[in-house]
N, C-alpha and C positions, 0 to 999 in steps of 0.2 A: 504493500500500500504506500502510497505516496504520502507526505506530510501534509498535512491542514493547510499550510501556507505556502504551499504551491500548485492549487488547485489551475491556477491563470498563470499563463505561458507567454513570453513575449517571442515570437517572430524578428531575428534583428538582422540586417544585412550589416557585415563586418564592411570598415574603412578599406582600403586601398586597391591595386587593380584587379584583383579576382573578383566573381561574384559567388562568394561564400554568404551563406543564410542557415544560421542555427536557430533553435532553439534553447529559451534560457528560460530558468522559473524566474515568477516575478515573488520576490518576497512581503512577505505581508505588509500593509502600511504603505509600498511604496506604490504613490501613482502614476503607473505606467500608461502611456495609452497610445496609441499607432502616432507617429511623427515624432517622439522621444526621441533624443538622443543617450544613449547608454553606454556606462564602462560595462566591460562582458570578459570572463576567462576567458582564455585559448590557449588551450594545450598549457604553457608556464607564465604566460603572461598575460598581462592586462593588455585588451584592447578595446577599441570604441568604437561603435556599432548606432545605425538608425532602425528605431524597430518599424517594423512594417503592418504587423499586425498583433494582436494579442487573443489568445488563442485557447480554449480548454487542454489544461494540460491531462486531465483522466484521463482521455479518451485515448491516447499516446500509449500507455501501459506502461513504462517505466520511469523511472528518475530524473530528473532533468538537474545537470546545476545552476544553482542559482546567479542572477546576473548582481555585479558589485551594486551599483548606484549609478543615479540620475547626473550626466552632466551638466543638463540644464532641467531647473526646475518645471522650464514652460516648453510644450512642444515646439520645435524651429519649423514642424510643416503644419499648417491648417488640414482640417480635416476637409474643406473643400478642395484645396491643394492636392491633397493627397488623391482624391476623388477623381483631380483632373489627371493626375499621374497616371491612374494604371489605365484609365481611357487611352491615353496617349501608347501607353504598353499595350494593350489591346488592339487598337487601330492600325497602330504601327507596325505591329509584330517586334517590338520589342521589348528587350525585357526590363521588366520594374526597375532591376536595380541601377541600369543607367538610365533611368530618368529620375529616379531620386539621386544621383548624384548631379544630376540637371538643377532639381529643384534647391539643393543644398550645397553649391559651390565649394569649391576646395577652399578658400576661405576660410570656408565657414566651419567645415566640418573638422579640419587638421585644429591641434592645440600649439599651433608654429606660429598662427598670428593670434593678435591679440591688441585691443586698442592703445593705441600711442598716448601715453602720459606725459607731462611735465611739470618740475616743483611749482609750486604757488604759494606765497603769503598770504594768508587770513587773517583776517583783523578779528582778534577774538574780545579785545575789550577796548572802549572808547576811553581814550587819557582826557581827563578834564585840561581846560586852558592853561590852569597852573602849572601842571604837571608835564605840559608841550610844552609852556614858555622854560621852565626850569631844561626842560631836556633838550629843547633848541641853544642853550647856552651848553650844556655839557657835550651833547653827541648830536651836531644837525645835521649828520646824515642819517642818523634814525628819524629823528624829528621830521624830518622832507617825508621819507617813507611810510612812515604813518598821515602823513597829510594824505600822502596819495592814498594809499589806503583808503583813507576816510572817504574818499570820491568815488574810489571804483565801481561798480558793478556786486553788488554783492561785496563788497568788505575786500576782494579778493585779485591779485594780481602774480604774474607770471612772472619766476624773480630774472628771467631775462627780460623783460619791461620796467624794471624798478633801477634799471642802470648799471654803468659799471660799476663793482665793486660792492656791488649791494649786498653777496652773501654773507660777510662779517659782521654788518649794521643787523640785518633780518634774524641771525645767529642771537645775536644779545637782545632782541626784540623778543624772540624763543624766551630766552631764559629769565626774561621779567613779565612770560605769561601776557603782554599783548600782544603777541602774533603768535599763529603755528601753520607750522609747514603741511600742506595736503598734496595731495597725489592727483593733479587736472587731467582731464581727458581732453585728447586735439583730437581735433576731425581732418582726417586726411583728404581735401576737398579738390577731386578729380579736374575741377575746373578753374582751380585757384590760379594758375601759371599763365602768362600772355593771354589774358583775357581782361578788357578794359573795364572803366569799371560802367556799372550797367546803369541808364539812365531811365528812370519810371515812364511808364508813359501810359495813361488812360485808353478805357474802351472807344472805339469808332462806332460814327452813328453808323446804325444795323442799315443796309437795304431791304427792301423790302424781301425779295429772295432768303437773304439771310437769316433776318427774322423767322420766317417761316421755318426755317430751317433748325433756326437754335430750338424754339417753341417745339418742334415735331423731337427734337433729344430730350429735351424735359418733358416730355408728355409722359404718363402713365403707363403706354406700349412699348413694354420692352425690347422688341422686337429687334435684331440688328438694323439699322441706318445705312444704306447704302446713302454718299454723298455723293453725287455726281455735278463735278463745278467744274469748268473748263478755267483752263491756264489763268491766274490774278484775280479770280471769281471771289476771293473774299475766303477762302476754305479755313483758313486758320483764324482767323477774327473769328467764327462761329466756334472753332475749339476752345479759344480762348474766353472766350464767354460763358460757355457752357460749363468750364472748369472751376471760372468764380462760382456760378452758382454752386453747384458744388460743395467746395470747399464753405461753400456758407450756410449751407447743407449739413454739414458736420459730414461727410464723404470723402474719399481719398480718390484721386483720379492716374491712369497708368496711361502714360502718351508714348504710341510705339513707330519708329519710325525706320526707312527700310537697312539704309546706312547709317554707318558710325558717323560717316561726314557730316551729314546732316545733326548730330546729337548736339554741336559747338551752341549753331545757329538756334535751334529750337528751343535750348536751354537757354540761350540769352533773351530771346521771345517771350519764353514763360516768365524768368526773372523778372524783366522788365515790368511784364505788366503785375504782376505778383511782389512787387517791390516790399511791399510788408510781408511775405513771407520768404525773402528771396533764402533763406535758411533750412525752408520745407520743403524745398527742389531738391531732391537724388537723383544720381545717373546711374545707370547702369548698363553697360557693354564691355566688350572683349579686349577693350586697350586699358580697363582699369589695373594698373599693380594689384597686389595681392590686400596689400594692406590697405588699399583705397577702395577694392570688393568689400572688406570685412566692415571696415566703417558706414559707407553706403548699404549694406544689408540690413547691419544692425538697426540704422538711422530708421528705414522703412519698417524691419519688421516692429520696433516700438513704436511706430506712429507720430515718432516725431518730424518727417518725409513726411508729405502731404500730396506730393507729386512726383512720380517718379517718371522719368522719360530715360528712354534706353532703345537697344536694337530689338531682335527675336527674343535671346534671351529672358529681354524684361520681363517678356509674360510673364514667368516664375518669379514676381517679385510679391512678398509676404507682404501687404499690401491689407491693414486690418478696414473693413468698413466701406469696400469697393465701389463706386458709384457709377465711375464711367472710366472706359477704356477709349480711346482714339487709336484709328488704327491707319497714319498717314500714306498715301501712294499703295494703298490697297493692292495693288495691283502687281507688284514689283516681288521678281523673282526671290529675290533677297532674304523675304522671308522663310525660305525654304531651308531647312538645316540639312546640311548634305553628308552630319558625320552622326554616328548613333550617341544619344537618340534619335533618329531623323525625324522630323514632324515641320507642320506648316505652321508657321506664325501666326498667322492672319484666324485658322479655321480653330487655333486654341485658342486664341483671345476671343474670339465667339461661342468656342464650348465656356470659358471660363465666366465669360458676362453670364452666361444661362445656371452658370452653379451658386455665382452669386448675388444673382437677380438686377445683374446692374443696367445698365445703357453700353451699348457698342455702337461705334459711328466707324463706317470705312470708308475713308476719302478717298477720292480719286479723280481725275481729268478724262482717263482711259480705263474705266473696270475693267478687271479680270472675267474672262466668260460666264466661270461660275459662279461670282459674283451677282452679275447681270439677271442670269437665267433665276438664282435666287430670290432677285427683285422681284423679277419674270412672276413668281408662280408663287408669288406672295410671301415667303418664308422670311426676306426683307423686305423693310419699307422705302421706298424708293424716293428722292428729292433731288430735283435738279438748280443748280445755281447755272443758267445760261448767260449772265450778264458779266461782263468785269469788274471790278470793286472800281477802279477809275475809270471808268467809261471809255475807255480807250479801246479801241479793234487789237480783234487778236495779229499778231505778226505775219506778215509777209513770205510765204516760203517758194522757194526759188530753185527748181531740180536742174542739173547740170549733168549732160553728159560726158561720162570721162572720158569715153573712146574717141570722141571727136577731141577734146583737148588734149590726147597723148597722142594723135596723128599733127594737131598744129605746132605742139613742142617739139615733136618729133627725136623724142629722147628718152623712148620706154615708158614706163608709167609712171604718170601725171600724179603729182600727190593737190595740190590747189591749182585751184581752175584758176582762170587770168579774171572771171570775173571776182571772185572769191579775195583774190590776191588785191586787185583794187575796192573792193571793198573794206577789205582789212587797212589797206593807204588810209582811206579817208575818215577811219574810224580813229587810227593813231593820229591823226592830224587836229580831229577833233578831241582829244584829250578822253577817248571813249573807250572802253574795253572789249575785248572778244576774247571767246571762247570754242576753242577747236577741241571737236568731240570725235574719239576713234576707238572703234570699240576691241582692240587689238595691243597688247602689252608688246614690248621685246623692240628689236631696232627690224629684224626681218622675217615674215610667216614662215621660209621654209630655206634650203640650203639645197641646191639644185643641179643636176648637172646635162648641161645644154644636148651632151653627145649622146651618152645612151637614158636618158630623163630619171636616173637615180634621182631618189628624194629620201634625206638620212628619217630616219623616219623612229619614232619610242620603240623601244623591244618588247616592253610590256603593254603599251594601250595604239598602237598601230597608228598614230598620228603624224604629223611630221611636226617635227622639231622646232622650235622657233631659239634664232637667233637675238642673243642678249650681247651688245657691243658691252656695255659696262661691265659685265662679268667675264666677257670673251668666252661665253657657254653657248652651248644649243641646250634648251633646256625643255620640256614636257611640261603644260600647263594642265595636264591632272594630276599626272602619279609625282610627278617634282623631278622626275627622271634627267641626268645630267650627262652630259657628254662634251670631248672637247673638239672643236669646229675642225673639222679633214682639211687641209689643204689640197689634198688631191680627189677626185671621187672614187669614193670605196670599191668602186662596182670594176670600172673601165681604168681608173689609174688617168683620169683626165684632169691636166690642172687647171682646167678652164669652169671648175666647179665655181657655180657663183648664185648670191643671196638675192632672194624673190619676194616679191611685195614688199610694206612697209607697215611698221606697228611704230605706236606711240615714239619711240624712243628716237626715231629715224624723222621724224614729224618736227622734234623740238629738232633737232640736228639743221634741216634743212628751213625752218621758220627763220630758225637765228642770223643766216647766212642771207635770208630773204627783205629781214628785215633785222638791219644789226641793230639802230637804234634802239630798240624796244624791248621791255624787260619781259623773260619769259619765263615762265614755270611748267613742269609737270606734274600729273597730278596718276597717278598708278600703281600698283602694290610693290612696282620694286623701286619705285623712289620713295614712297610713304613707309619704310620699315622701321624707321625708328619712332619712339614713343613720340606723340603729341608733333610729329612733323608734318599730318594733312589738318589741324588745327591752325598749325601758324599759318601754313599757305595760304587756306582758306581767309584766315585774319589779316593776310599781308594780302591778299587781291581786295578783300573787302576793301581793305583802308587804300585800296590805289596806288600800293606801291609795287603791282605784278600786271602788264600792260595785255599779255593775251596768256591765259590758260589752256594748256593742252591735257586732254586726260583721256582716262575711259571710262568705264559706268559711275564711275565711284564720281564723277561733277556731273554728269546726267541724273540726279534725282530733284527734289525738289528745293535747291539753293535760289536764295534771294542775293539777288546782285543787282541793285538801280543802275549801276553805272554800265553795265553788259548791252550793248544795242546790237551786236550781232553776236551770232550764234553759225559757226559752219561746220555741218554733221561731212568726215570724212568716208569715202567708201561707204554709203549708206546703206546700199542693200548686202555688207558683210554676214548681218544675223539671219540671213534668207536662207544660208549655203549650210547651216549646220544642222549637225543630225538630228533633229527635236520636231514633235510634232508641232512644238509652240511656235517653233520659229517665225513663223509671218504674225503672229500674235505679239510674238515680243516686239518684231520690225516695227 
């Protein structure tokens, strides 16, 4: 027979890269309950474990041992949470336990991070004036220190803020019992670095569209919101709206948007107008360090984050009292997570409004089919924003054929048409910005050889190669697959092997040469590899010190740039030619 107090069994998937799941009795008194996190024997040592479920231990037939204790008192996953997890494991066909490590970041769940502290003076007893005037004659570096004190914030300041030399003064403040040293917590603020400072700024009067629009989120009908606003239509002035209410609501609201790139921008948007909470804004996506995960999690899962904006990941933000999800550029591949757990962004932040009965809005200029069809047949609610928030006409677009401008150049293939090229003249002249959009990384698509048409091509995913001048690679844009550039071709021994088409990297090379005056940037995953480097870019074209932008999808989403009056899409129908049935969908 079993003992009395392990009648209930905790279910715990153990830490690290296996998916081991034991069983452990729960002991009496302790309350366990699915989403705990647990210390758990194993084998000689102590390890920590998220339990998954809790379970009759009778029915098992033998002994279980017992798991030590509770690492945290409160569960780190919602029971909604948890609900949305195995759906996702179910739909998926994947298994639970990487998507509870989804929902519980390494972060979070390792005891390697932990929030960032630093000393602080506290003002524990206020000196009458005698007792300041006496001690400004004996020690007036205490005496300053206690003044400030007296002004702080709560009593309390950071003894690198109290000046140089303050630890000896603060020391003998200690030992006459008015001050004592505590242990402060800093908030590692993802967004603190090259970010100016943010200036408030009020709601815009609603359109009439808009209105209509905001009024159908707040209404009663849960139902998903399909937003359908064409380009400048106002789409984010109605999130931002919707949010205040909200928040005044007493509601937490999660804004998902399809890139990182866009998280800079969207967060200074919410800031701005959120000026009085600009503290209750969290980020979260995949460029956060470890230690700025762990703060930003925490931040949300107490509810002291009121708004958290992030990429796919966010979904999974513990997020208490859920009101409204925003789910920007709806439409955008992006949300698509291509590593396990794999799952769709867009269709969990719609399971998850339905778990926690909130409001979901999916914006878009161009819905995704099954978005649309959803409209279609009622399951969303449909609203169209057809007007511009400035009454301005939508842009000018202008299709160019390249075969007739690579027979006038007569010099292979044409990267900018001659109208293109003067239109970029007159935009630099007017102190105006452009942005060259190509949806192709690397300096060349493939590595070629003219005599018998070798093409070096991945050993493991059968594609050809793309050439990277900066790393002097041919390199595979699935598998990462790497190789170094033949001189000769492998096949025939011809040295007349030579590099075909043109990616990003080839685009900045030849813009430069085209136009030297002009400052250029690029903007693609192997120039953006260092921390917070597509932030600054982003910040340095904003502020007008980067003259034309070149990238690839990563500055095709939804960035606000006033100063950008042209726009020239390279190689346009490139997305046409690849293996996907989406492909004229994405084009």
């Amino acid at each position: 027979m079993l003992p009395e107090f392990q009648t209930k069994a905790a279910r715990v998937l153990i830490d690290g890269p296996s998916e081991l799941v034991f069983d452990y009795a729960i002991p009496d008194g302790l309350p366990v309950v699915a989403g705990c996190r647990v210390k758990v024997p194993l084998r000689n040592r102590v390890s920590q474990g998220t339990v998954l479920d809790v379970v009759d231990s009778e029915e098992m037939g033998f002994a279980l041992r017992a798991l030590h204790s509770l690492s945290d008192p409160e569960p780190l996953i919602t029971p909604k949470l948890l609900e949305a997890g195995r759906w996702i494991a179910s739909y998926y066909g994947c298994s639970i336990e990487s998507v509870i490590r989804a929902l519980l970041p390494e972060a979070v769940r390792t005891e390697e991070h932990s929030a960032k502290t630093r000393k602080a003076a506290q003002l524990v007893k206020q000196p009458s004036e005698e007792e300041l005037a006496k001690l400004t004659k004996r020690a007036p570096k205490q005496a300053m220190i206690l003044n400030l004190l007296q002004f702080a914030p709560e009593g309390r300041m950071a003894l690198g803020d109290l000046g140089e030399g303050a630890a000896g003064p603060v020391k003998a403040l200690v030992r006459q019992e008015l001050v004592t040293l505590v242990d402060e917590e800093v908030r590692r603020d993802p967004e603190a670095d090259g970010v100016e400072e943010v200036v408030p700024d009020t709601p815009l009067v609603l359109t009439d569209e808009q209105a209509a629009a905001l009024e159908a989120v707040m209404s009663p009908d849960l139902r998903p919101l399909l937003l359908l606003g064409v380009t400048g239509s106002g789409k984010t002035e109605v999130y931002l709206q919707a949010a205040r209410q909200m928040i005044e609501r007493g509601k937490t609201v999660l804004v998902l948007v399809p890139e990182i790139s866009l998280t800079p921008q969207t967060v200074r948007r919410f800031r701005a107008r959120f000026a009085d909470l600009k503290d209750h804004v969290a980020v979260l996506h995949s460029n956060l360090s470890q230690g700025e995960r762990f703060d930003e999690w925490h931040r949300i899962r107490k509810g002291t984050a009121r708004i958290v904006i992030g990429a796919r990941s966010a979904v999974f933000a513990p997020l208490p009292d859920l009101g409204l999800i925003l789910v920007d550029e709806e439409h955008e591949n992006s949300y698509k997570q291509d590593q396990i757990p794999r799952y769709q962004g867009r269709d969990v932040a719609v399971l998850r409004g339905h778990l926690e009965n909130c409001a979901v809005v999916l914006g878009s200029a161009t819905p995704s089919l099954e978005s649309y069809q959803n409209a279609l047949d009622g399951k969303y609610r449909l609203l169209r924003l057809t007007k511009r928030a400035d009454a301005h006409s939508l842009p000018l677009i202008r299709v160019v054929d390249m075969k007739l401008e690579s027979r006038k150049q007569k010099g292979g293939s044409a990267i900018l048409s001659e109208r293109l090229r003067a239109a970029v003249d007159r935009k630099l002249a007017n102190q105006e910005q452009v942005i060259l959009f190509l949806n192709r990384r690397g300096f060349a698509r493939s590595l070629q050889c003219p005599s018998c048409g070798h093409v070096c091509t991945c050993p493991h995913c059968s594609v050809a190669l793309t050439y990277h001048r900066t790393d002097d690679r041919l390199m595979c844009h699935i598998c990462g697959h790497q190789a170094v550039a033949p001189k000769k071709c492998p096949e025939c021994r011809d040295a007349a092997i030579a590099l075909q088409g043109f990616g990003t990297q080839k685009v900045e090379d030849v813009i430069a040469k085209v136009f030297p005056t002009a400052k250029i940037a690029r903007i693609d995953a192997d120039a953006m590899r260092k921390k917070n480097a597509l932030r600054d870019t982003l910040n340095a074209f904003q502020a007008r010190k980067i003259d034309i932008l070149v990238g690839t999808q990563m500055i095709a989403k939804g960035l606000h740039f006033p100063n950008v009056t042209l726009v020239g899409i390279l190689n346009a129908d490139i997305g046409l030619h690849v293996p996907d049935f989406r492909a004229g969908e994405r084009t």
